[in-house]
N, C-alpha and C positions, 0 to 999 in steps of 0.2 A: 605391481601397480594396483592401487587401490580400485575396485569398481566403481564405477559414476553410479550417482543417483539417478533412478528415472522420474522423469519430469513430464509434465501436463502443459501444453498451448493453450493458455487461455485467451480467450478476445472479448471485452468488456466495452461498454460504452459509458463514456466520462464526460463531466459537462466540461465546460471550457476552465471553470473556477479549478475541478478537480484536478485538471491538467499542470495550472497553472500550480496549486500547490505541488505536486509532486515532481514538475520542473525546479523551482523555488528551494523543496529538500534536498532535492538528491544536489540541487549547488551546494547548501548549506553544511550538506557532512560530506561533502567531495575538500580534497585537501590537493596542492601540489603532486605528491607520488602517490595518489589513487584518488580516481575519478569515483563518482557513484553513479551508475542510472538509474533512471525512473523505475525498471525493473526491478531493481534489487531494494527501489525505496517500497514498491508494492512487497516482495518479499519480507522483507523487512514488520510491514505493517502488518502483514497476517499473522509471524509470528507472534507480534506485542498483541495484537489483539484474542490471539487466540489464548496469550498465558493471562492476559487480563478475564477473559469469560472464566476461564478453568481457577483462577482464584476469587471469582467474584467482584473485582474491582472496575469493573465494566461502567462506566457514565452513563448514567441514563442519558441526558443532553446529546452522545455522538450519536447513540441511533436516530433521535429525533433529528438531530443533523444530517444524519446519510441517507434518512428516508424523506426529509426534505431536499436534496440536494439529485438523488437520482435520476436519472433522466427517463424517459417515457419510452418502453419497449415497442418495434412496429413499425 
């Protein structure tokens, strides 16, 4: 049997908007024989995000978006 990856708990605070989109994905690529959730749409986006930094192809616009859109620590 293969070893499981070990894995990190993260706990993030999301505004209502960021909720609602990653409710709204994980419908979108969820199909009849497999569900997606919110988790695996977060998964998901770290990986796209992280092979977009590592080839450059990074939007300027989403930063400006996720550092408008962040919610206030506190």
């Amino acid at each position: 049997m293969p070893k499981r990856e070990k894995s990190k708990r993260l706990q993030v605070v999301i505004t209502e908007k960021q909720d609602s989109l990653l409710t709204k994905t994980a419908y979108q690529l969820s199909n009849p024989e497999r569900l997606v959730s919110k988790s695996e749409v977060v998964r998901l986006g770290i990986e796209m995000l992280n092979r977009a930094v590592e080839q450059g192809e990074l939007d300027p616009k989403l930063l400006a978006a996720l550092a408008a859109d962040t919610p206030e620590e506190g």
